[in-house]
MARDO-974493 format. One record per atom (N, C-alpha, C, O, CB): y, x, z. Coordinates in steps of 0.2 Angstrom, whole numbers, plus 5000, padded with zeros to 4 digits. Atoms other than C-alpha are relative to their C-alpha. Glycine has a CB too. Layout:
N
YXZ...
This chain:
376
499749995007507253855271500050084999500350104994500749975000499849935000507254045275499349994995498949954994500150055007500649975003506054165265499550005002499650015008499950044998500849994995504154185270499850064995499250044993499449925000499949965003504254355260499950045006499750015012500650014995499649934996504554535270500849965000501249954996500050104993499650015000505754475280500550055007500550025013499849934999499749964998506954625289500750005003501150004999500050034998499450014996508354625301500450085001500850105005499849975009499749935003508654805295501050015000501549985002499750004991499249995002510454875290500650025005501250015004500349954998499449994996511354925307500150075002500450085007500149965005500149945000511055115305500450034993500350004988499350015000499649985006512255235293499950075001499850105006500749975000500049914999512155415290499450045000498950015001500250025006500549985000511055545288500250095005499850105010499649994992499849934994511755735298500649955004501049995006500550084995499750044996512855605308499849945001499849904996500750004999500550065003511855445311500349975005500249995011499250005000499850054994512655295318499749945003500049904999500649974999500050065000511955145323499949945006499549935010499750004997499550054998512954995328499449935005498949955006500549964991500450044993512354835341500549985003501150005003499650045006499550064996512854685349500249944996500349954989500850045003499750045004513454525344500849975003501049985009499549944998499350055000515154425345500049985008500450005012500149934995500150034993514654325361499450015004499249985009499849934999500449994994513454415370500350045004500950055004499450015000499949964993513454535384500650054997501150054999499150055004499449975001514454655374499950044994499450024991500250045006500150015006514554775359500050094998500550135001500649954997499949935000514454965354499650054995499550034989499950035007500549955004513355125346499750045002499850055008500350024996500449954998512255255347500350064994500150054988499149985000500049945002512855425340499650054999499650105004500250035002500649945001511355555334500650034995501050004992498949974994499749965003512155705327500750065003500950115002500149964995499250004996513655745336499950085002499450105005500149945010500049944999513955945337500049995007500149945010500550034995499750014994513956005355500650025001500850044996499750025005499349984997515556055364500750004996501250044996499850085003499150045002516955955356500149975004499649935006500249954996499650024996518155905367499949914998500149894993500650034998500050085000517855705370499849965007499349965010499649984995500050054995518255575382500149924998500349904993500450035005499750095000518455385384500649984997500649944992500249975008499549985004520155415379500249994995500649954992500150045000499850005009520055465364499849944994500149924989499750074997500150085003519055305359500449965001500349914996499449975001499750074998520155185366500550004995500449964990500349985009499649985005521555245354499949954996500149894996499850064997500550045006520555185341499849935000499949894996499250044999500250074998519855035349500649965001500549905001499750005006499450044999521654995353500349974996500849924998500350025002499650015007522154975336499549954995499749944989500250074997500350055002520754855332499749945002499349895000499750024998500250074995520654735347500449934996500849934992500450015010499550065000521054545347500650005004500850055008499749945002499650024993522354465356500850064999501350045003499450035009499449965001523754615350500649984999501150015001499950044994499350005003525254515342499849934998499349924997500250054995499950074999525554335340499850004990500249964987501149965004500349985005524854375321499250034999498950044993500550034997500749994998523154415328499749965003500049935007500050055003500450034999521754325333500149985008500150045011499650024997499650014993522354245352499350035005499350045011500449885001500649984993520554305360500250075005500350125003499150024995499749934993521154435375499150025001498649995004500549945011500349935000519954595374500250035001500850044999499950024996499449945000520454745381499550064998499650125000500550015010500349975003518954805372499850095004499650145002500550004993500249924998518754955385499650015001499249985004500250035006500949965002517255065381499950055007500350095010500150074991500749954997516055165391499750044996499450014991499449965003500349965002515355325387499350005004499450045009500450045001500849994997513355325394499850075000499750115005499449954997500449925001512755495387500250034997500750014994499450024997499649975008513155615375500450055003500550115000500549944995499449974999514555685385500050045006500150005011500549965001499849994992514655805401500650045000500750084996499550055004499349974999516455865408500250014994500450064991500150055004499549995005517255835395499750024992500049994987500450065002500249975005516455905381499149954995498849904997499850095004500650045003514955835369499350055000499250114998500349964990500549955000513255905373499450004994498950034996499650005006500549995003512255885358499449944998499049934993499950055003500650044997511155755363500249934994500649954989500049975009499750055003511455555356500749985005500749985011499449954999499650034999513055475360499849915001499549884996500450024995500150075000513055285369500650005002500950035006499349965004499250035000514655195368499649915002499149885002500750014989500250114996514655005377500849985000501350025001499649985012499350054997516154885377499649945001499249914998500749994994500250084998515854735386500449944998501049954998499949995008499550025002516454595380500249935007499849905010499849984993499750034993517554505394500449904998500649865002500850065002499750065001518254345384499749964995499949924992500650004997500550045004516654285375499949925003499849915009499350044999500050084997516454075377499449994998499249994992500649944997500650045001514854005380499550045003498950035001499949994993500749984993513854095396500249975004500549915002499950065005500550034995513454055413500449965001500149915001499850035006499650064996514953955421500249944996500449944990500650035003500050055005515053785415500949984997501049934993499649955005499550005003516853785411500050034992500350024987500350025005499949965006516553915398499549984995499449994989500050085000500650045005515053815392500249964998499949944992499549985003499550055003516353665390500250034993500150004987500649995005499749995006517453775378499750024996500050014990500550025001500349995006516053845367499749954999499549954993499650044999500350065005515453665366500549974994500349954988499949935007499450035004517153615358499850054994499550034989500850005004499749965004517353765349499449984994499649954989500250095003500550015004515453755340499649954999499249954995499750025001500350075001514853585342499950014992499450044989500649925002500250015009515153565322499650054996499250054991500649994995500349925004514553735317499350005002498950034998500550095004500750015000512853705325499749984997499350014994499849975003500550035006512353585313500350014992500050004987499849905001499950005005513353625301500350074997500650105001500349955000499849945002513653795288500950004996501149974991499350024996499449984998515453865290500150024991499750064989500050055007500249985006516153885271500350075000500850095003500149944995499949935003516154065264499850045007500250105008500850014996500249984994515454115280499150034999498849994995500249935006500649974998513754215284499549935001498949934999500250055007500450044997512954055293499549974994498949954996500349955004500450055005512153965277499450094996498850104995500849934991500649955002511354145270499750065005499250105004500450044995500549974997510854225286499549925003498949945004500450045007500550055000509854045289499550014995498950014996500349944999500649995006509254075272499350045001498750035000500350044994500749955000508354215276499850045005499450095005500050054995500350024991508054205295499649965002499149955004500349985004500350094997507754045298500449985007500249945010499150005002499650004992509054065314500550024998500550064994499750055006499549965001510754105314500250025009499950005014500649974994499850034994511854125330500849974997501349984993500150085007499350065003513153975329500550035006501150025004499949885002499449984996514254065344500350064996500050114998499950025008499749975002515354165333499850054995500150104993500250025005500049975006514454215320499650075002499450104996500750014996500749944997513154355327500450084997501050104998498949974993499849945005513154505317500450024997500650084996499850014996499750035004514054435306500850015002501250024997499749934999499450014999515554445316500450065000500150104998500149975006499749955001516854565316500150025005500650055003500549994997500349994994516554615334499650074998499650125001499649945002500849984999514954705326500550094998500350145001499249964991499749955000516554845319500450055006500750105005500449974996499849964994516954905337499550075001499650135003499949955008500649925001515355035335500250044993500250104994499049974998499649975002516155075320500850054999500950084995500049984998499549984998517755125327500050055003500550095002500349975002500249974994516955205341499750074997499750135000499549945006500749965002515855305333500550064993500550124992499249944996499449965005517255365319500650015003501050034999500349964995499549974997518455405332499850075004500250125007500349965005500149944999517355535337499650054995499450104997499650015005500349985006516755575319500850044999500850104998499649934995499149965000519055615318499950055003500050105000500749965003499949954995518655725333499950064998500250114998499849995005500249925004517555845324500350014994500350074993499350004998499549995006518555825308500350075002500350125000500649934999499649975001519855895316500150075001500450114999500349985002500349934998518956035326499950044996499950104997499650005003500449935006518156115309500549984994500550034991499049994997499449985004519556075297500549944999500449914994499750024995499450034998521055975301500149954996500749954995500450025000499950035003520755835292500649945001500749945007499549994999499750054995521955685295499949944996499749964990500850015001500550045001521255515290500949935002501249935007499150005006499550074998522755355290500049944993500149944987501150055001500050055004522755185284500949965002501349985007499349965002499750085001523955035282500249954994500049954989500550005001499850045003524554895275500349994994500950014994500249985004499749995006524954885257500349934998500949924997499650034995499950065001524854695254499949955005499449955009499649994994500050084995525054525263499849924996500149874997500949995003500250065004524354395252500649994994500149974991499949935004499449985003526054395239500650055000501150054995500249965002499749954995526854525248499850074998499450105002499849985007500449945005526354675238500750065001501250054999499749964989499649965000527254855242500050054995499650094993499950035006500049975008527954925224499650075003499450105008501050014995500449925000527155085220500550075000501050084997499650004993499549934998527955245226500649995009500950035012500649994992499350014995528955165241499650025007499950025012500449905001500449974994527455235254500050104996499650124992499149955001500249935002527555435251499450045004499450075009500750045002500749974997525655495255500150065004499950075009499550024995500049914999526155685256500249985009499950005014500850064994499749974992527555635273499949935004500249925009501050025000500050064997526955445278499650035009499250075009499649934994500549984992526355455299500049945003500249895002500450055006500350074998525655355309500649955005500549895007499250025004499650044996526955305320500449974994500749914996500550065006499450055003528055245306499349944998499649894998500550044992500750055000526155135303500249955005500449895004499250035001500250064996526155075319500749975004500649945010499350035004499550044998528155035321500049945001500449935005500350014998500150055001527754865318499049965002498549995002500450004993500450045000526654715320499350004994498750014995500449954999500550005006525854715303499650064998499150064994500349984995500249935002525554895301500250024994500050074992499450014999499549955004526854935288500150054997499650044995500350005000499549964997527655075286500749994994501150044994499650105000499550035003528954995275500549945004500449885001499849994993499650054996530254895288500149934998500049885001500750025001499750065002530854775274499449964998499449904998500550004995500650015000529154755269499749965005499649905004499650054998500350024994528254725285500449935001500149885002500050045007499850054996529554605289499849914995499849864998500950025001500150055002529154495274499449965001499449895001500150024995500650024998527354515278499749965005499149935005499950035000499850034996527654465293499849925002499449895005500550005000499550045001528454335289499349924997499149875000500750044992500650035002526954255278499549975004499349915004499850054998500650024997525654275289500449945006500149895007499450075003499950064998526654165301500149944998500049905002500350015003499950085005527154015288499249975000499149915000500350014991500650035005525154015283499650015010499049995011499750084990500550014993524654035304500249915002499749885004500450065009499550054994525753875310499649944995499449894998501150005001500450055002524853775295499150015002498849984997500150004993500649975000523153825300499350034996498750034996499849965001500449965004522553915287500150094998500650115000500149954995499849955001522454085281500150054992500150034986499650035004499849975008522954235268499750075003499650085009500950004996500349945001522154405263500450044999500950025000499550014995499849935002522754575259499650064998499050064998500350035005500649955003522354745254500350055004500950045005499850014990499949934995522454925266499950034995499550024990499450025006500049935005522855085258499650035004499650005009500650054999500149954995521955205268500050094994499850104988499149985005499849935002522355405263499750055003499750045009500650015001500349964996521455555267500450084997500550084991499049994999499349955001522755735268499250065003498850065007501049995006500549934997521655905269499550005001499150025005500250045006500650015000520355845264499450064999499750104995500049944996500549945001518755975262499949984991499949934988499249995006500150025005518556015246498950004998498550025002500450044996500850015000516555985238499749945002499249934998499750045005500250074998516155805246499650004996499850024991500349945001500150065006515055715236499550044997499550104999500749994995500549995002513655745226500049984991500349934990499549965004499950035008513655715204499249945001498649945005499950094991500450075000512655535201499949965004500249915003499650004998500150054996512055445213500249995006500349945009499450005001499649984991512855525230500750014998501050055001499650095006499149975004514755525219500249985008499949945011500649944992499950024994515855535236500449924999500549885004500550065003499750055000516755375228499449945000499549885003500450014994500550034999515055285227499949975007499849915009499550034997500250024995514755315245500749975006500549955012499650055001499450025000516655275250499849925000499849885004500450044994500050085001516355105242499649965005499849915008499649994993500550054993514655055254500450025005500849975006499150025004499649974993515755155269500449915001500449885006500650094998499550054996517055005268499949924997500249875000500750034999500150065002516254865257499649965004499649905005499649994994500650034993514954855273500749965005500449925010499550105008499650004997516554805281500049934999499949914994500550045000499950075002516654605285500749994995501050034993500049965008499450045005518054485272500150074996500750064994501049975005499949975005518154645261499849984994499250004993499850065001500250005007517954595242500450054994500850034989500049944999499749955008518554735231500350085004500550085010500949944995500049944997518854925233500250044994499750034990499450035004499849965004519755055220500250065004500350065010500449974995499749954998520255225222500350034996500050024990499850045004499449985004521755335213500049944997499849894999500050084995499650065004522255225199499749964998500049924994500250024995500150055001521155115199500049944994500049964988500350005003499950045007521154955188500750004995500849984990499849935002499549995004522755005184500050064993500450064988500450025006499949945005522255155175499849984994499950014989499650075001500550015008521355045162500649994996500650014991499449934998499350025004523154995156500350094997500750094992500749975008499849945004523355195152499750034995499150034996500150045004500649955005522755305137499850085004500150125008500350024991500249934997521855465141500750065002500850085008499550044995499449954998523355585140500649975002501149994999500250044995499350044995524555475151499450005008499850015013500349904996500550014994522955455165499850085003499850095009499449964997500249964998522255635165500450045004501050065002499850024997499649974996522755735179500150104997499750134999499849975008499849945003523455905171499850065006499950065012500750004998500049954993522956075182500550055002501150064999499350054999499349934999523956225188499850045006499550015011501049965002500149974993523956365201500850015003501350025001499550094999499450004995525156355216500450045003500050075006499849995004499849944994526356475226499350045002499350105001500349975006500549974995524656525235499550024996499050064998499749965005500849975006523456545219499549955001499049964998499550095002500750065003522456375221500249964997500749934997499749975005499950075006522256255209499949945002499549915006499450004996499950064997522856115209500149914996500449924990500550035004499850035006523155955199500749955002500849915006499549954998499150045001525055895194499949925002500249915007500450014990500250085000524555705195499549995005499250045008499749974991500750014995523255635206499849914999499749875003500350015010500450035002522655505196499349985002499049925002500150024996500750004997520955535201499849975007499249955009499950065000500250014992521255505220499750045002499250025004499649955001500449974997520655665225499350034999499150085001500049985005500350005001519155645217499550004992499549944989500049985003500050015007518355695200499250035000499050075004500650054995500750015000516555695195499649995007499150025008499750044997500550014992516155615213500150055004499750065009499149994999499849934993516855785222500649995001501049974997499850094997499350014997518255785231500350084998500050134999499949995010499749935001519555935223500550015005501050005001500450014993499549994994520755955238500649955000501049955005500350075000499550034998521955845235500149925004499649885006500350014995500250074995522455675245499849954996500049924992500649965003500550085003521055535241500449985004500750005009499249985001499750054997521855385242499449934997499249934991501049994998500550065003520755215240500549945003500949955007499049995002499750094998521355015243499449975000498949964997500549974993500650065000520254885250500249945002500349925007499550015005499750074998520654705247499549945004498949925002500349974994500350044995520254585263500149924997500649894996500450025009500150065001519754415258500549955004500849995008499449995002499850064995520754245268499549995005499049975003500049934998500550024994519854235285499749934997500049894994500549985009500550035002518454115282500049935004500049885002499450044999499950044994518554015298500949984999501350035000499650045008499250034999520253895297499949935003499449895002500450004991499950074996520753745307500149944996500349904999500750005004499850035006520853645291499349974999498850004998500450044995500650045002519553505287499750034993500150014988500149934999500250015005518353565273499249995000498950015005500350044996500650035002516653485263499650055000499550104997500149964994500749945001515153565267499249965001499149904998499950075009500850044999513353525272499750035004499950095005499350004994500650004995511953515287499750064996499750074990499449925000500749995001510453615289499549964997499049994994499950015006500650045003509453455283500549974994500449914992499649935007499650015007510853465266500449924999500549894994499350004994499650054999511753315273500850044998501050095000499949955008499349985003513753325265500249975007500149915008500349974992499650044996514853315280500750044997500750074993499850005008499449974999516653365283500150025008500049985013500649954997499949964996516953505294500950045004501350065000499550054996499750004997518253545307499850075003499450075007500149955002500249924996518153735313500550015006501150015005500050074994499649964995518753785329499850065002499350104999500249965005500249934997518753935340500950035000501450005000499350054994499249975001520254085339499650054996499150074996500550045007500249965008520254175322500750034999501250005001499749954991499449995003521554285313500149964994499749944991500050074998499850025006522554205300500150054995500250034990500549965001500249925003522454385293499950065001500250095005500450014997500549944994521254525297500450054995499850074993498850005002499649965004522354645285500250055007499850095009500649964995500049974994523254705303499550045003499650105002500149975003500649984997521654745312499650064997499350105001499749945000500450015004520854785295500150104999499750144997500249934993499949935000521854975295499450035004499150075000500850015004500449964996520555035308499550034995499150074997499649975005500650005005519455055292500050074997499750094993500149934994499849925002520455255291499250045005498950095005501250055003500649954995518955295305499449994995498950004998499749985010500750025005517655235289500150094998499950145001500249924991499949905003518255425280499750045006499650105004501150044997500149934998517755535295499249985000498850014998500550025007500650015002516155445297499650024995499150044997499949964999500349995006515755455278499950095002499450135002500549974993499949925002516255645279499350055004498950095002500950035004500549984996515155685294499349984997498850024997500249975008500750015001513755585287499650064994499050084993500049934998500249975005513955705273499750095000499450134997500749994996499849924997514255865281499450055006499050015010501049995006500549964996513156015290500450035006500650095005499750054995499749934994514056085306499650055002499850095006500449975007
């Protein structure tokens, strides 16, 4: 049923002066990236990836997906004492709690988990359009496709922060805005003083107490039924370089958009005001200019998000990315075979009932983009 066209397993390469690209699937040997670009002699070790890695493993919080990862990365090249030499960067994480290798016990529980998903495509899932135009998928956890494939992303944008910070102090922070109903009014996060410790006080990644708790709250009613709910991540970028960005085709908001649309359950992405702004007329929306104490210019409003004709003017880009319902749920629903027979489908395995949590990691997308953008 697949194409018999030009048929390419392309797409896991990003960048062009910082060039990543990603490797590994869900259930095999393990999962990571290759770094081309990497200035030399920045300060980097193991360390400083795990950070990063730590804040997008499974297994984190009884609102996270129950698989036990401890996601710990390996450095291979790239790096001597300490410092980065120039060369490519190889990052490895192995994966330690994948079901369905050698020992036959674990060959039991991926029989359970995938029995139905073998013959049958998983709905709003990858399996029925990478079949399309393969002709193969992988039934253990969704291949590529899995959210797994974002550890080379993380890895690779926690040393893309490093150089940020070394040539101009950028700082890069996401969280949680929305929880499927659960939506944080506007204004009760202050961009200018929000930090990350007040983010990562909580479960959900908040940084509003009564908020998180609602949020919380949610994704546990919508876990214990077996089903799930979406959200949407702020992420914020402070001291940001001014210039980014290209006018028409390279706008930095254009390339923002692929940076985090590539991101698995992402459907939808605005930055500054967004679809909200269409509700305003021009001279309620434009953001007014002015020079500062210091003599730079600056704009009163931030409407824009930081960004006006696709260039970044110094101030804090903020964008929003709303994450779909995990797609995989414990709940019977009507699909069809490989040979277009209608069955009813039972999915198992361990899934989040909301990758929103997890979904924050998505602030190491901006240093990526920046680097990809940037000449050191």
């Amino acid at each position: 049923m697949y194409c018999l066209t030009e048929i390419e397993a392309a797409g896991s390469t990003f960048g062009n002066y910082f060039r990543v690209t990603t490797f590994g699937e869900s259930h095999g040997g393990g999962v990571g990236c290759i770094v081309d670009g990497c200035p030399p002699r920045i300060p980097l070790s193991e360390a400083d990836l795990q950070v990063d890695l730590d804040r997008r493993r499974p297994g984190q919080s009884r609102i996270t997906t129950p698989r036990k990862e401890t996601d710990t990365c390996r450095l291979y090249s790239g790096v001597s004492e300490g410092v980065t030499t120039g060369t490519p960067i190889h990052v490895f994480v192995p994966n330690t709690d994948q079901r369905g290798h050698k020992d036959s016990l674990m060959m039991s529980f991926c029989f359970q988990d995938y029995k139905e998903m073998s013959i049958a495509y998983r709905p709003s899932h990858a399996d029925a359009t990478y079949d399309m135009k393969y002709g193969v998928r992988a039934v253990q956890g969704g291949g590529r496709s899995s959210a797994r494939e974002t550890i080379g992303r993380v890895a690779s944008g926690a040393i893309a922060k490093k150089i940020l910070k070394h040539f101009s102090g950028t700082e890069v922070l996401a969280y949680v805005s929305q929880v499927h109903q659960v939506v944080l009014p506007d204004g009760s996060v202050y961009h200018d003083t929000v930090t990350l410790d007040q983010i990562e006080s909580n479960i959900v990644r908040c940084p509003h107490p009564e908020y998180a708790e609602k949020m919380i709250a949610a994704i546990d009613a919508v876990r214990t039924r077996g089903d799930s709910i979406g959200g949407v991540v702020t992420c914020i970028v402070r001291n940001a370089p001014r210039g980014l960005g290209s006018p028409v085709f390279d706008k930095l908001e254009a390339e923002l958009a692929k940076a985090v649309m590539s991101l698995p359950a992402t459907k939808g992405f605005e930055f500054g005001s967004g679809f909200a702004g269409t509700f305003l007329t021009g001279s309620e929306h434009n953001d007014e200019f002015f020079t500062d104490e210091h003599g730079t210019i600056r704009t009163r409003t931030n409407r824009s998000g930081g960004i006006q004709g696709g260039i970044s003017n110094g101030e804090i880009i903020n964008m929003r990315v709303a994450f779909k319902p995990t797609a995989t749920i414990s709940k019977k629903q009507h699909t069809v075979t490989r040979e277009k027979k209608e069955i009813e489908l039972l999915a198992r395995g361990r899934h989040d009932p909301c990758v929103v949590p997890r979904g924050i990691s998505l602030d190491n997308g901006f240093p990526l983009l920046c680097c990809h953008l940037c000449k050191f």
